[in-house]
Backbone as CSV, one residue per row, in Angstrom:
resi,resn,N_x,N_y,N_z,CA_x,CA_y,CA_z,C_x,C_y,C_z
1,UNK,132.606,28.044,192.106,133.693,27.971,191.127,133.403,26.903,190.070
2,UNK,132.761,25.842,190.347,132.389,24.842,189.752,131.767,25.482,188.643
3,UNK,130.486,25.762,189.326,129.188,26.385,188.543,129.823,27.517,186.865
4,UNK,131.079,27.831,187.703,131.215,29.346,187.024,132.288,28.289,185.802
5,UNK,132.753,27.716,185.956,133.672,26.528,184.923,132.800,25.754,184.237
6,UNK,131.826,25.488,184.674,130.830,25.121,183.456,130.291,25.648,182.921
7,UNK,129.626,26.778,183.089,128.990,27.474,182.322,130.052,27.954,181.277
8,UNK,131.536,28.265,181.582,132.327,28.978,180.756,132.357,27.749,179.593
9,UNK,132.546,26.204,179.912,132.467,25.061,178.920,131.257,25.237,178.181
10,UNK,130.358,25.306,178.915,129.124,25.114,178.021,128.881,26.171,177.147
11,UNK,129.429,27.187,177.432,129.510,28.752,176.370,130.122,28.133,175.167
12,UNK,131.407,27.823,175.479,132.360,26.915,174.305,131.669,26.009,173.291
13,UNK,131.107,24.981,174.255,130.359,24.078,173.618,129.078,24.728,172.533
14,UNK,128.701,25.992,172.963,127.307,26.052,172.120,127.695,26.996,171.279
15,UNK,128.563,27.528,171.390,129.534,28.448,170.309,130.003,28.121,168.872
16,UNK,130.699,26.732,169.413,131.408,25.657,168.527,130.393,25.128,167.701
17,UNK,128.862,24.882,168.111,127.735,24.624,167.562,127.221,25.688,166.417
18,UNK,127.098,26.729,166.978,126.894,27.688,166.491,127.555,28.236,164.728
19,UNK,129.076,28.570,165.396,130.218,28.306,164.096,129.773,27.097,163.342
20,UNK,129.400,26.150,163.517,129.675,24.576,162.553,127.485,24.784,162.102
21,UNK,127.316,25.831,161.989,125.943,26.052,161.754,125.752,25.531,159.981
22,UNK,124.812,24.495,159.440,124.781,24.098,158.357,123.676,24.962,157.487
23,UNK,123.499,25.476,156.874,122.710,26.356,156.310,122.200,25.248,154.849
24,UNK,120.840,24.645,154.598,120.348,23.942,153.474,120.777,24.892,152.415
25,UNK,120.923,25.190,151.198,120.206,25.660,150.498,119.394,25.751,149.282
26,UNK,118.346,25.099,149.736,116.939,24.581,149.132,116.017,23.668,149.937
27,UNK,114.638,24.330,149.859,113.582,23.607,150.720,113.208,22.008,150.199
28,UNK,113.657,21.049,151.010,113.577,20.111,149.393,114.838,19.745,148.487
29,UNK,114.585,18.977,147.416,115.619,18.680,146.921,115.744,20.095,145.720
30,UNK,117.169,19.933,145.298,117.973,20.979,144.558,117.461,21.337,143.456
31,UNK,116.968,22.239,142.855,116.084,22.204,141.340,117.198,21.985,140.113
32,UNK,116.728,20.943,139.503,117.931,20.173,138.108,118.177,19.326,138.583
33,UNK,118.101,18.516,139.915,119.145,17.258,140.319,117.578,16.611,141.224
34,UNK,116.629,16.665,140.683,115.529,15.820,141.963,115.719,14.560,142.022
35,UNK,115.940,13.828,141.015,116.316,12.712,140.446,117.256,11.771,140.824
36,UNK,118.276,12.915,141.812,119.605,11.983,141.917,119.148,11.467,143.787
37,UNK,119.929,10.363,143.791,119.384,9.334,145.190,120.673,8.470,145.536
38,UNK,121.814,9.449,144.867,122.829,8.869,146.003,123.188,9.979,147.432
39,UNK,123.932,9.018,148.069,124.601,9.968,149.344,126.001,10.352,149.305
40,UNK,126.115,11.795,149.903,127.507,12.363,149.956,128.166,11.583,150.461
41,UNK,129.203,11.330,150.509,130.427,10.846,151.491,131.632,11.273,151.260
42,UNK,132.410,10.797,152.266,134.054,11.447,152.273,134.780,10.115,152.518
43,UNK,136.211,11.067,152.137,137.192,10.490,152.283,138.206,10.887,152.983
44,UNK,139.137,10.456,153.722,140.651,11.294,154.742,141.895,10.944,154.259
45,UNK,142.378,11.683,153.653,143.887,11.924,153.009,144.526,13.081,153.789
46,UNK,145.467,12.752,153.245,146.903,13.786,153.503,146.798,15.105,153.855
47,UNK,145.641,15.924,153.037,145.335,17.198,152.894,143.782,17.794,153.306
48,UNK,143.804,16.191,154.250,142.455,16.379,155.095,141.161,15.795,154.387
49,UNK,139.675,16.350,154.760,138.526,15.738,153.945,137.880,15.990,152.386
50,UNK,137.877,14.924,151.957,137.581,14.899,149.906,136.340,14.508,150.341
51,UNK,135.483,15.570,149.599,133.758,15.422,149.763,133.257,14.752,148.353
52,UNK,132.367,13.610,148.204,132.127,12.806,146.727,130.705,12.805,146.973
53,UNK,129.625,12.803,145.709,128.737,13.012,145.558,127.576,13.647,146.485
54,UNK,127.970,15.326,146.322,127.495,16.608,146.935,125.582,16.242,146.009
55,UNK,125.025,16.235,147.144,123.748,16.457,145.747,122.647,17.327,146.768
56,UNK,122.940,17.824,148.338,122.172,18.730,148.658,122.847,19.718,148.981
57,UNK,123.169,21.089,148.265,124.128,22.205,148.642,123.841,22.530,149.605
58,UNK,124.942,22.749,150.698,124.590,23.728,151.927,125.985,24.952,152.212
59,UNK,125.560,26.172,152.930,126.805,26.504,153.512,127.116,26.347,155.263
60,UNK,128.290,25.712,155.653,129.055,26.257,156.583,129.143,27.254,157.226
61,UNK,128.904,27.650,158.285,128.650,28.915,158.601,130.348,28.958,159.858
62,UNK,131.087,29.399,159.403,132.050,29.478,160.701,132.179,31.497,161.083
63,UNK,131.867,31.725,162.014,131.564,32.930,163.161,132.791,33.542,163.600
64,UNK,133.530,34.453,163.197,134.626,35.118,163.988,134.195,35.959,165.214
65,UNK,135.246,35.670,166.509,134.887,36.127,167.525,134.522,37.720,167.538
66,UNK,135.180,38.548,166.721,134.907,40.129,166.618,134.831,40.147,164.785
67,UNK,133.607,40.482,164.705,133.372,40.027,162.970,133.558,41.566,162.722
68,UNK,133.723,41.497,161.313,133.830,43.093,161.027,133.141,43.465,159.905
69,UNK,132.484,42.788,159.964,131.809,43.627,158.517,131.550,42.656,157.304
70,UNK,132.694,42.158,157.469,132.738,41.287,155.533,132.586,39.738,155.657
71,UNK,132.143,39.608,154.566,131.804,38.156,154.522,132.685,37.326,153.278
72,UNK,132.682,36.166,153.307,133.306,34.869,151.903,133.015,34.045,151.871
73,UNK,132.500,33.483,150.832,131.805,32.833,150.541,132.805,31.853,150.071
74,UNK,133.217,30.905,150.570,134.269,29.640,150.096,134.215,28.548,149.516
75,UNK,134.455,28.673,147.856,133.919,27.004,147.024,135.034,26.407,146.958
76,UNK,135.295,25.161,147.568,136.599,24.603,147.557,136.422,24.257,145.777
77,UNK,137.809,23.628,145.989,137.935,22.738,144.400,137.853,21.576,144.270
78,UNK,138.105,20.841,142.973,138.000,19.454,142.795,137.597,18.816,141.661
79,UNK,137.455,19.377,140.591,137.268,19.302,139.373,135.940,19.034,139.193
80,UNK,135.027,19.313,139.776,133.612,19.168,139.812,133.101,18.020,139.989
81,UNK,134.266,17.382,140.663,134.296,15.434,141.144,134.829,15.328,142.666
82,UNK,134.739,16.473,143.147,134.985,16.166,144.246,135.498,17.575,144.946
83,UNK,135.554,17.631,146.649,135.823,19.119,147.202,136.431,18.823,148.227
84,UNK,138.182,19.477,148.111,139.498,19.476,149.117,138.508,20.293,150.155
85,UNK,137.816,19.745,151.044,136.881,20.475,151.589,137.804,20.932,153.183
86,UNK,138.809,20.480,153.182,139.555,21.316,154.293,140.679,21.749,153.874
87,UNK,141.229,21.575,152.960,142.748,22.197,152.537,142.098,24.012,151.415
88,UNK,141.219,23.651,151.045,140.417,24.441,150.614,138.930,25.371,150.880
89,UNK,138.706,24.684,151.924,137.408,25.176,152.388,137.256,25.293,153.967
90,UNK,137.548,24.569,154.839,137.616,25.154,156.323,138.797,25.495,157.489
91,UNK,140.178,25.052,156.173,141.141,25.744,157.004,141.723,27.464,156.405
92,UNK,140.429,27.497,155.005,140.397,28.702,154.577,139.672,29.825,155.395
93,UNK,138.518,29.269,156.070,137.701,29.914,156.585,138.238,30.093,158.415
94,UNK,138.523,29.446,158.587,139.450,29.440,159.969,140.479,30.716,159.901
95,UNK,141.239,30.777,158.814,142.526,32.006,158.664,141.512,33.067,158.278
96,UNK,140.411,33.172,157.924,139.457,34.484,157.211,138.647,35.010,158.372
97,UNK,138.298,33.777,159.648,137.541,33.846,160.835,138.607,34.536,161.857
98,UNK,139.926,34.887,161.933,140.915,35.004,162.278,141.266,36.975,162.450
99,UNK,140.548,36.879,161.124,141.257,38.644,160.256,139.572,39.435,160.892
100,UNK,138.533,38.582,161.283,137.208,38.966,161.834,136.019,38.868,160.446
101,UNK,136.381,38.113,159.440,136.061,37.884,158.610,134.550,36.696,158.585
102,UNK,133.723,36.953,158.631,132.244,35.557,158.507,132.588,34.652,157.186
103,UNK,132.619,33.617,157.852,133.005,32.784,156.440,131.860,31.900,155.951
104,UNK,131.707,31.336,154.995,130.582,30.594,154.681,131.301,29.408,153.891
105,UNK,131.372,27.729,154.284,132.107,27.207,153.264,130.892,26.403,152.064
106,UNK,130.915,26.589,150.850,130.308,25.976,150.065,130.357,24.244,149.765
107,UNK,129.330,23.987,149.871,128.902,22.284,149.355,128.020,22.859,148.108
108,UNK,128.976,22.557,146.941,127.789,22.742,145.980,127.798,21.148,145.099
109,UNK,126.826,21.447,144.183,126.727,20.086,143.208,127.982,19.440,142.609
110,UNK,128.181,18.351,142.427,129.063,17.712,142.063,128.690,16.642,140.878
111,UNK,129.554,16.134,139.988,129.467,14.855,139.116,129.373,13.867,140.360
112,UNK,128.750,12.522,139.850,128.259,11.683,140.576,129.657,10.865,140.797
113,UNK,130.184,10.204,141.227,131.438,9.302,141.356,130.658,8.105,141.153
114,UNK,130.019,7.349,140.107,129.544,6.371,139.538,130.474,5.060,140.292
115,UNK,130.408,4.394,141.021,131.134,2.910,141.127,131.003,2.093,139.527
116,UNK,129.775,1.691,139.113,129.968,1.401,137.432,130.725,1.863,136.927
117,UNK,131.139,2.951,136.717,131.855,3.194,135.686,133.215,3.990,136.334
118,UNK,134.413,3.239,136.360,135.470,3.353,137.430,136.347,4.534,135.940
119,UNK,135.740,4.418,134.695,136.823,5.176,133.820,136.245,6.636,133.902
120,UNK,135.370,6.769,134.682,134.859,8.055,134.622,135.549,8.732,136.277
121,UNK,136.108,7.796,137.034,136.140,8.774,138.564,137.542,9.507,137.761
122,UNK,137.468,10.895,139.224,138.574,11.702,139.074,139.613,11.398,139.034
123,UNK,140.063,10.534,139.618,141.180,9.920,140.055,141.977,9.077,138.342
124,UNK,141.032,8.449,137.657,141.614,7.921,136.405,141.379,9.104,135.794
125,UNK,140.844,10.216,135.294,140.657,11.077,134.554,141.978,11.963,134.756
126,UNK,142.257,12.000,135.960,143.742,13.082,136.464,144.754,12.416,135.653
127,UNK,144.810,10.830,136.373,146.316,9.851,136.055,145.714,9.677,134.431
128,UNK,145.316,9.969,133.276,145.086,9.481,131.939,145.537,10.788,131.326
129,UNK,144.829,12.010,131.916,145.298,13.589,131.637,143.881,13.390,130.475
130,UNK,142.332,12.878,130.878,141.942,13.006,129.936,140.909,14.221,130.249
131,UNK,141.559,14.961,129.944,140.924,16.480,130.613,139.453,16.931,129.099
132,UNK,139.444,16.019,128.323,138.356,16.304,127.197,136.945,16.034,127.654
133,UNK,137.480,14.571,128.502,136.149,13.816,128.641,135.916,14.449,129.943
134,UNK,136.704,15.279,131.052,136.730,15.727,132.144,135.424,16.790,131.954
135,UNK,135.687,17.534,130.762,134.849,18.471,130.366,133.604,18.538,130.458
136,UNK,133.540,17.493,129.568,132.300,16.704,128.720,131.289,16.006,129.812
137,UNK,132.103,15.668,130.956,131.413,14.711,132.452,130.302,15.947,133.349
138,UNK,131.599,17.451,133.413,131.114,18.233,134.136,130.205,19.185,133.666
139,UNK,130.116,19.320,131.703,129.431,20.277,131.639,127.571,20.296,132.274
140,UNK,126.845,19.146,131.949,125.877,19.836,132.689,125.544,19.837,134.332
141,UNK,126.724,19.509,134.894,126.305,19.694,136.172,127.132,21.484,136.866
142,UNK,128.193,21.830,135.883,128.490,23.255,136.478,127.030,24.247,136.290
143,UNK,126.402,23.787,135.376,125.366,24.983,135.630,124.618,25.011,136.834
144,UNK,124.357,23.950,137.408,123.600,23.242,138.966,124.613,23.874,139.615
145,UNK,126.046,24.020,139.877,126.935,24.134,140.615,126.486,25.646,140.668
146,UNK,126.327,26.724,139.626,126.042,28.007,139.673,124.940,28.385,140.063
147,UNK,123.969,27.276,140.002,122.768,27.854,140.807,123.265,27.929,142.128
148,UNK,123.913,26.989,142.599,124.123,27.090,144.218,125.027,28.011,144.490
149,UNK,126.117,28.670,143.798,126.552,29.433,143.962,126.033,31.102,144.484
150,UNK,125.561,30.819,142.931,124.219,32.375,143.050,123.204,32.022,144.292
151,UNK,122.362,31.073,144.691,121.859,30.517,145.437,122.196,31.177,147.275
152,UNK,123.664,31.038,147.171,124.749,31.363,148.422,124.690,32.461,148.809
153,UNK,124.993,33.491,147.244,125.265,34.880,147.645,123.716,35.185,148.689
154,UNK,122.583,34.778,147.884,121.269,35.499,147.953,121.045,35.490,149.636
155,UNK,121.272,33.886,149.791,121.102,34.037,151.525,122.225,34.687,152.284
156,UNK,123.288,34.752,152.035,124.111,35.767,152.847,123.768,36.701,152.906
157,UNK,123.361,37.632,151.960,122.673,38.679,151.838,121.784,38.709,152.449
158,UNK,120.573,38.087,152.696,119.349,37.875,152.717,119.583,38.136,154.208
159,UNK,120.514,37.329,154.662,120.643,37.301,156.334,122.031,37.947,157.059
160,UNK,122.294,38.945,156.436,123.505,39.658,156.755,123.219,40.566,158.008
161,UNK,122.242,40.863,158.170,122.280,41.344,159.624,122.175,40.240,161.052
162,UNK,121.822,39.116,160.701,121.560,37.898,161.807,123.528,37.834,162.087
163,UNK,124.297,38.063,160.975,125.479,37.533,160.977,126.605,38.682,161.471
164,UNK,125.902,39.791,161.264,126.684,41.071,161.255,126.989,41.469,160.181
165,UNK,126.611,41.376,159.167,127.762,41.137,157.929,126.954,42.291,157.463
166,UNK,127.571,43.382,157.148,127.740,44.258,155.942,126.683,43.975,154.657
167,UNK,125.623,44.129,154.176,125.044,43.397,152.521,126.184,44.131,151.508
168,UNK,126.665,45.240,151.457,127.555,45.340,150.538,128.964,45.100,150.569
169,UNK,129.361,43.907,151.854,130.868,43.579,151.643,131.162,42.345,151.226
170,UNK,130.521,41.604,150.712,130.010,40.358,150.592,131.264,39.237,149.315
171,UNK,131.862,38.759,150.126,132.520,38.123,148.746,132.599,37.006,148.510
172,UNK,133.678,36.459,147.464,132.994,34.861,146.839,134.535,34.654,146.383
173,UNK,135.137,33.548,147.568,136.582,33.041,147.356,135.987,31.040,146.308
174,UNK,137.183,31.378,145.316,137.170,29.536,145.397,138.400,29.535,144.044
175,UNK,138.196,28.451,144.665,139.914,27.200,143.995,139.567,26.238,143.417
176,UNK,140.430,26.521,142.016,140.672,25.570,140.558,138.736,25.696,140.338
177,UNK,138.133,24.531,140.401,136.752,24.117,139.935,136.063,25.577,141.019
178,UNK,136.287,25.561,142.031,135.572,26.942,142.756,135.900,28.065,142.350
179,UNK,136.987,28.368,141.544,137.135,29.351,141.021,136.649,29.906,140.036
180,UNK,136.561,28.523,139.260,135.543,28.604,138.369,134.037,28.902,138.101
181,UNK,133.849,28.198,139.796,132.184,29.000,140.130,132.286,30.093,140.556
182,UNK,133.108,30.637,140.778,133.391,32.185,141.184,133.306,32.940,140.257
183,UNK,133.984,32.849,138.920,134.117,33.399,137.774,132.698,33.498,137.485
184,UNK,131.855,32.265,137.355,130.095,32.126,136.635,129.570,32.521,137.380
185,UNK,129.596,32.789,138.833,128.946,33.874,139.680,128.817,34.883,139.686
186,UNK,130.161,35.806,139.063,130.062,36.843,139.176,129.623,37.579,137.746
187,UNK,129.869,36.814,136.767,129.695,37.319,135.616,127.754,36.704,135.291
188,UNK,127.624,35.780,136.013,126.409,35.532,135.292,124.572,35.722,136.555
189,UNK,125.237,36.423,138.012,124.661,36.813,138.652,123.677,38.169,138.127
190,UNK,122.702,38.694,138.808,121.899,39.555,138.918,122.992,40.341,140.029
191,UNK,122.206,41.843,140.035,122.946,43.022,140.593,122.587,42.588,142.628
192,UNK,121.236,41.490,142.389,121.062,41.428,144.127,122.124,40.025,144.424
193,UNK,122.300,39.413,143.486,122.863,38.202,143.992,124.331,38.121,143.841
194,UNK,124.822,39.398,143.102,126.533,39.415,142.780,127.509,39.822,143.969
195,UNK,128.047,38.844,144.161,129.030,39.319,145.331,129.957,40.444,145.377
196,UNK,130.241,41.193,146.365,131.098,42.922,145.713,132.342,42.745,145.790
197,UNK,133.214,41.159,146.064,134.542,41.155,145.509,134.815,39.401,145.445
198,UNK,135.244,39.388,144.208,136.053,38.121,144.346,137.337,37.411,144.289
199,UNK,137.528,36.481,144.403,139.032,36.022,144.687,138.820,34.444,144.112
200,UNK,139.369,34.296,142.491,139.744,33.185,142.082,140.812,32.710,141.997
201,UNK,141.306,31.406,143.039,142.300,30.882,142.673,142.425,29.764,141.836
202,UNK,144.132,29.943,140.874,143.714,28.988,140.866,142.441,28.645,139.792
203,UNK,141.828,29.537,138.981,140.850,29.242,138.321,141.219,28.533,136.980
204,UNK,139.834,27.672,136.677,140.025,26.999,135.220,139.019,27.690,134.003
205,UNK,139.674,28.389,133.297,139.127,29.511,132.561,138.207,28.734,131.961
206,UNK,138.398,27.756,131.109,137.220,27.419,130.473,136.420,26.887,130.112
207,UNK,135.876,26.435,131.611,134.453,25.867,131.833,133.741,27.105,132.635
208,UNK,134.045,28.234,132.356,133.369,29.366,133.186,131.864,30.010,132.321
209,UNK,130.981,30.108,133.157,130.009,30.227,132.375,129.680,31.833,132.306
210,UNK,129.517,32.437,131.185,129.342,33.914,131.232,130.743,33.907,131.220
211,UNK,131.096,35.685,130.545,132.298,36.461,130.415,131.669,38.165,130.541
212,UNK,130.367,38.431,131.198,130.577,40.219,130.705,130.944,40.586,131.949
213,UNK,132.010,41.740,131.985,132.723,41.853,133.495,131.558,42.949,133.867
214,UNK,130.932,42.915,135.412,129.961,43.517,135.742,130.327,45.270,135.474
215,UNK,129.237,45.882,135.596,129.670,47.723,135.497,129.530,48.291,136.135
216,UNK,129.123,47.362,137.521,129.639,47.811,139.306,130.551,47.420,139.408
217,UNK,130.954,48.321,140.140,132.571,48.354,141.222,132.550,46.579,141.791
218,UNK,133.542,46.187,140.907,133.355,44.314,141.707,135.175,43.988,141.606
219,UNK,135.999,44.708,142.412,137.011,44.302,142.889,137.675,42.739,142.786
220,UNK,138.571,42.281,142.055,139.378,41.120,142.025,140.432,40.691,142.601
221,UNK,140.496,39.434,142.806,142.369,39.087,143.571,142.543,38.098,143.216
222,UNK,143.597,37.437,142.338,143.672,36.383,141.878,145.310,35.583,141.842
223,UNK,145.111,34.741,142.337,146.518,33.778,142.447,146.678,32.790,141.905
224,UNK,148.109,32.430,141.360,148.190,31.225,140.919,149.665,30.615,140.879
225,UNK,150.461,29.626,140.395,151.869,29.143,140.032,151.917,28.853,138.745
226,UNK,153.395,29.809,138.845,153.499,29.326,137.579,153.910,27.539,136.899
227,UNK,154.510,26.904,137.877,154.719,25.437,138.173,153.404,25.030,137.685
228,UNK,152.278,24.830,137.906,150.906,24.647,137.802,150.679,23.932,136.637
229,UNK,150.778,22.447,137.365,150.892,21.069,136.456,149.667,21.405,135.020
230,UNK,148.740,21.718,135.820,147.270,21.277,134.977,147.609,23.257,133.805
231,UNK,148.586,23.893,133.918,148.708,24.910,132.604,147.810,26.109,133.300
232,UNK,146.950,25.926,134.784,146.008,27.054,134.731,147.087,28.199,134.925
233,UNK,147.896,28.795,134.972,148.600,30.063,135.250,148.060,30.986,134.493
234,UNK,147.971,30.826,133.313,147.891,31.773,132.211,146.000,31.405,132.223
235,UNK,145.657,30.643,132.826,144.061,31.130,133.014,143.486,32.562,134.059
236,UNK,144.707,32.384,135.038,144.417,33.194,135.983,144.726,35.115,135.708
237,UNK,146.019,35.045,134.481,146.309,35.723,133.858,145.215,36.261,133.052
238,UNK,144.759,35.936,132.310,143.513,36.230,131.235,142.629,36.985,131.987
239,UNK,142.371,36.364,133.429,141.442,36.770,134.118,141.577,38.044,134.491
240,UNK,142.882,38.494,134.960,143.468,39.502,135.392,143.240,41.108,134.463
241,UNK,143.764,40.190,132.962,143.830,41.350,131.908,142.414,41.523,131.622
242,UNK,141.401,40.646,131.098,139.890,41.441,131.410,139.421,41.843,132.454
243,UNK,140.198,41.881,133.325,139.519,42.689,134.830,140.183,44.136,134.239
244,UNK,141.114,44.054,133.937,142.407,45.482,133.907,141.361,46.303,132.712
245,UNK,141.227,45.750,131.873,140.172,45.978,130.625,139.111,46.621,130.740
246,UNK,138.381,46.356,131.945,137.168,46.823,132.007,137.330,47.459,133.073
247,UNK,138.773,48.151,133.202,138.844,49.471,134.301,138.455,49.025,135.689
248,UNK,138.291,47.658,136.071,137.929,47.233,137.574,138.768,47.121,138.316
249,UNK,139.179,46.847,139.379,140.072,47.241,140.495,140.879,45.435,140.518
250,UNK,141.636,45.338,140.084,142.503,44.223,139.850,144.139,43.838,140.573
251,UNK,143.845,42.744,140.758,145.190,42.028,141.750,145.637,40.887,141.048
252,UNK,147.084,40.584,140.780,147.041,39.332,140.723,148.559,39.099,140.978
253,UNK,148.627,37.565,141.825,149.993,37.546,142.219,150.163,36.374,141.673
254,UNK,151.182,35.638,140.596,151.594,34.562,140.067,153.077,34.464,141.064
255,UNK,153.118,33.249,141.414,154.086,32.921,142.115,154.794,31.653,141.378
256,UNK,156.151,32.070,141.328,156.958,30.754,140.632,157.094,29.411,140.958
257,UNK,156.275,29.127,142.485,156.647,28.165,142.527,155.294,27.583,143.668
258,UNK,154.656,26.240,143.515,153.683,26.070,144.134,152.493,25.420,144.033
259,UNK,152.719,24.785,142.736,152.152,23.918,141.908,150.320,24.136,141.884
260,UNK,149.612,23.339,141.325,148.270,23.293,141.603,147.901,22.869,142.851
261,UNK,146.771,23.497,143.009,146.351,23.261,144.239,147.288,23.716,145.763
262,UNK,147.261,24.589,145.805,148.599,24.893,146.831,147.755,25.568,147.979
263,UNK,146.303,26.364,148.127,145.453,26.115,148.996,146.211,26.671,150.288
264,UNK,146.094,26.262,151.852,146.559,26.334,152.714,147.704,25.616,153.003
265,UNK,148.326,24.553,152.020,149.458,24.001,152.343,150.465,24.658,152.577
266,UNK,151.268,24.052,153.606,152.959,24.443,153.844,153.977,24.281,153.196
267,UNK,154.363,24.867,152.380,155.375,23.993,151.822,157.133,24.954,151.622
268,UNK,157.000,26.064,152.423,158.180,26.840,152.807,158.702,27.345,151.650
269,UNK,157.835,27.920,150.984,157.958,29.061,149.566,156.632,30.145,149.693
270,UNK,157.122,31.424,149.096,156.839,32.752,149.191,155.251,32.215,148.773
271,UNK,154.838,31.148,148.447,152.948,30.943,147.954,152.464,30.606,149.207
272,UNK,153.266,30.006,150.055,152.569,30.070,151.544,151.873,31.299,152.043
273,UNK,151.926,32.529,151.747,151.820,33.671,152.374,150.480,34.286,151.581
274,UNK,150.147,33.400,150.793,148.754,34.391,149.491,147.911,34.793,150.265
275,UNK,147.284,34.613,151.385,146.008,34.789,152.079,146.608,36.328,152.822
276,UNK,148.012,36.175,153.055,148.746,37.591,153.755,147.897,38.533,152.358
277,UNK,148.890,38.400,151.898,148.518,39.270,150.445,147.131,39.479,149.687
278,UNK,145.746,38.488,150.149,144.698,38.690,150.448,144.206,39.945,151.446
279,UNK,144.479,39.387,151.761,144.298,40.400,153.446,144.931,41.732,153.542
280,UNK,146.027,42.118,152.908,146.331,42.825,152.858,145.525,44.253,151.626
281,UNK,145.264,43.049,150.499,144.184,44.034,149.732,142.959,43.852,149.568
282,UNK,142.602,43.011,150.846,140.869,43.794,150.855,141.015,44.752,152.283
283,UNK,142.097,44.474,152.636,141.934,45.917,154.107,142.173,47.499,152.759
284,UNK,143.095,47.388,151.795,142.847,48.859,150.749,141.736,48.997,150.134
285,UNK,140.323,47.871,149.663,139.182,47.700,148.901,138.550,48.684,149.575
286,UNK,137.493,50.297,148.974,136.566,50.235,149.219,135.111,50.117,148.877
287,UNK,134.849,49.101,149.341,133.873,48.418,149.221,132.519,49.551,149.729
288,UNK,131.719,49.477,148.667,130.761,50.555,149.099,129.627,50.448,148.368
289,UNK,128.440,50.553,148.219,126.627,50.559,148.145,127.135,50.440,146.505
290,UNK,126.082,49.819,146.317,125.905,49.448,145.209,125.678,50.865,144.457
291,UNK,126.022,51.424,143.423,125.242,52.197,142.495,124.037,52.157,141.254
């Protein structure tokens, strides 16, 4: 009985290993960033772990017990200064690991959080509202951010049978700044590296790189509040009507109330439920071979 209780622990134990599987991606350091020689670190707040200077992308690999087919690819947010890496990224993948869903959570490139220069962290850039110079900080590192993005799809793909995963169910979730790499993923990917549905929340229209909506079947779902301190509502909107535009299979649920960043939080309004309403329309998606 002993024997048979440990082994059932140690199943657990190498399982749990397994799920928390870190995937590099790049042999070596990141191509555009060789240069950089600081280390990631975190922080623990309210809404769980804030990831600061990302400079080797990897994905997360979390494993649903009966997988079904589809995969997501999860870029938290953070204004490209940082990643709600559990309010956004592994208690996303936990509710997606749930539905039998393979999740993948993204670490991609980030702005550096400079200690010198304290007028540049996120934190004074939010409280100043100086969303110009916010721009101006992140533009050349979102293109690094899209390599790793595109980067993501290729190995999911690449290894979709090790995972179970479907190569043509393949999708690419992310919030506010991840949404944004979602948007430059999908529009500025190749036909092997484009994911076959995405889901931007939450997106910030315009730092998105590329706009031609693909002319494969590439299914959308997009959420947002209208409350939504930082104005993105009507980004997520835009998004919606060039999806509708180019005849692609389009979702979008604006909810009145729920502010930015609303993610997996609780907060006992009808935006608690978006991932229902996820779930509910990729079980109608069909998702099918590329043409």
């Amino acid at each position: 009985m002993k024997n048979i209780f440990f082994a059932f622990l140690l199943s657990l134990f190498v399982n749990a290993i397994f799920c928390q599987q870190v995937i590099q991606l790049y042999n070596g350091k990141a191509p555009g960033s060789e240069k950089w020689n600081w280390d990631e670190r975190e922080i623990k707040v309210d809404i769980g772990t804030i990831l600061f200077d990302v400079s080797k992308p990897s994905l997360t690999v979390f494993l649903p017990s009966n997988p079904n087919g589809i995969a997501v690819i999860v870029a938290p947010g953070g204004a490209f200064h940082a990643l709600a890496y559990d309010l956004e990224g592994t208690e996303v993948a936990k509710r997606l690991n749930a539905k039998g869903i393979t999740a993948f959570v993204l670490k991609y490139r980030l702005v550096h959080d400079d200690p010198a220069h304290p007028e540049n962290s996120i934190g004074n850039l939010m409280a100043t509202q100086n969303f110009k110079k916010l721009d101006s900080l992140n533009a050349p590192v979102i293109p690094l951010a899209l390599q790793d993005g595109i980067a993501a799809v290729k190995y999911v793909r690449q290894h979709a049978g090790e995972y179970k995963i479907d190569p043509n169910k393949i999708g690419f979730m992310g919030f506010s700044a991840g949404g944004t790499l979602t948007m430059s993923v999908v529009y500025s990917a190749t036909d092997d590296s484009r994911p076959n549905f995405v889901a931007p929340i939450y997106a910030y229209e315009n730092a998105i790189i590329g706009s031609k909506v693909p002319s494969i079947k590439t299914p959308i779902f997009t959420a947002a509040a209208s409350d939504d301190a930082l104005g993105l509502a009507t980004h997520s909107v835009h998004i919606y009507l060039k999806w509708l535009a180019a005849k692609q299979p389009a979702e979008l649920h604006m909810y009145e109330k729920g502010k930015h960043g609303f993610g997996t939080k609780k907060q006992d309004l009808p935006v608690d439920s978006w991932m229902d309403r996820f779930f509910d329309w990729l079980q109608k998606q069909e998702l099918t071979k590329k043409s």
